[in-house]
C-alpha angles and dihedrals in degrees: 000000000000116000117233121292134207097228131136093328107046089156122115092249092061089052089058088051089055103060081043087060100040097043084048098047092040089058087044091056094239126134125199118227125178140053130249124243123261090235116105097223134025133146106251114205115204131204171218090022105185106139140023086257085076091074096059106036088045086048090048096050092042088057094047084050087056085242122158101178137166115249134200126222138151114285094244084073091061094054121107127309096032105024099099092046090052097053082043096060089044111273127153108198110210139178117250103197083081110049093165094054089043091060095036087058102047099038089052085057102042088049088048101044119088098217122007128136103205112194117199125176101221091200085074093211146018094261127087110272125183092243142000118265108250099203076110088072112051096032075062092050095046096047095040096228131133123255115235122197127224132182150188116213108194094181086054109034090232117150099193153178115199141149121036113206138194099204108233102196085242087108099183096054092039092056084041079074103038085055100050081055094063106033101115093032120122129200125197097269105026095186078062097060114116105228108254095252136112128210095229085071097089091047129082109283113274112265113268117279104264089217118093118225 
């Protein structure tokens, strides 16, 4: 189990969330593997997401990471009586009939923040779909972060971050090795799990940011 780390919540209420999170996740059976990257800001993916027990082990290993993250999530989880609790803990609601606003917006304030770590579960729900969204990666793009890679392995019982990534704008090479990340990862319900795939992979790659690093 990883020691406390003076991350992106050095405060001494984030001390107190990781013991939280490592007390939780210690009478759970789960251990924490992985570093975070140096960078202040980066957009962090998680999967797979097959179950509700992914909220508060992800939460959990986020707190022993010293993580304090934004979160989206549709915009019925932010309504009375648990809105308030929900925007405490991190959550953005949004509106989902309107995915491309929804990118524009976050990716604008994650370019703009000085520190922020934003997580996003590309899956989009706990059920099978036929591919992952891929709103993840060009908020990414846009914003010129990395993309960090955090996972859940049920058959394990690993909580982890793994891969960094710079996305290139070559999609398909880029999720090659976003896949190879989670390849002997379990969720949950695995007959839940969203195979690791966009759509945009069989387009043309996306144009070069137009942000320099």
């Amino acid at each position: 189990m990883l020691g406390p780390q003076i991350t992106h919540q050095s405060n001494p209420s984030g001390l107190i969330r990781y013991w939280v999170g490592r007390i939780l996740l210690t009478l759970l059976g789960w251990k924490v593997e992985g570093h975070l990257p140096a960078d202040k800001k980066f957009l962090m993916i998680g999967s797979p997401h097959t179950s509700n027990w992914d909220f508060p082990i992800g939460l959990a290993t986020l707190y022993v990471f010293r993580l304090r993250i934004a979160w989206v999530g549709k915009d019925t989880l932010f309504r009375w009586p648990f809105g308030g609790f929900m925007r405490w803990l991190g959550g953005i609601g949004v509106d989902r009939s309107n995915p491309a606003g929804i990118a524009q917006q976050l990716a604008r304030q994650l370019a703009e923040a000085d520190r922020q770590v934003l997580l996003i579960t590309p899956s989009g729900t706990r059920g099978k779909r036929t591919c992952w969204k891929s709103g993840f990666y060009r908020i990414a793009r846009a914003a010129n972060v990395p993309i960090v890679c955090g996972s859940l392995d049920f058959r394990t019982k690993t909580a982890r971050i793994g891969l960094s990534l710079m996305p290139t704008g070559d999609i398909t090479a880029d999720m090659d090795q976003i896949r190879a990340n989670y390849a002997n990862t379990t969720g949950l319900h695995p007959e839940n799990s969203t195979p690791i795939r966009l759509r945009e992979e069989q387009d043309a790659p996306l144009p070069p940011s137009d942000k320099k690093s």
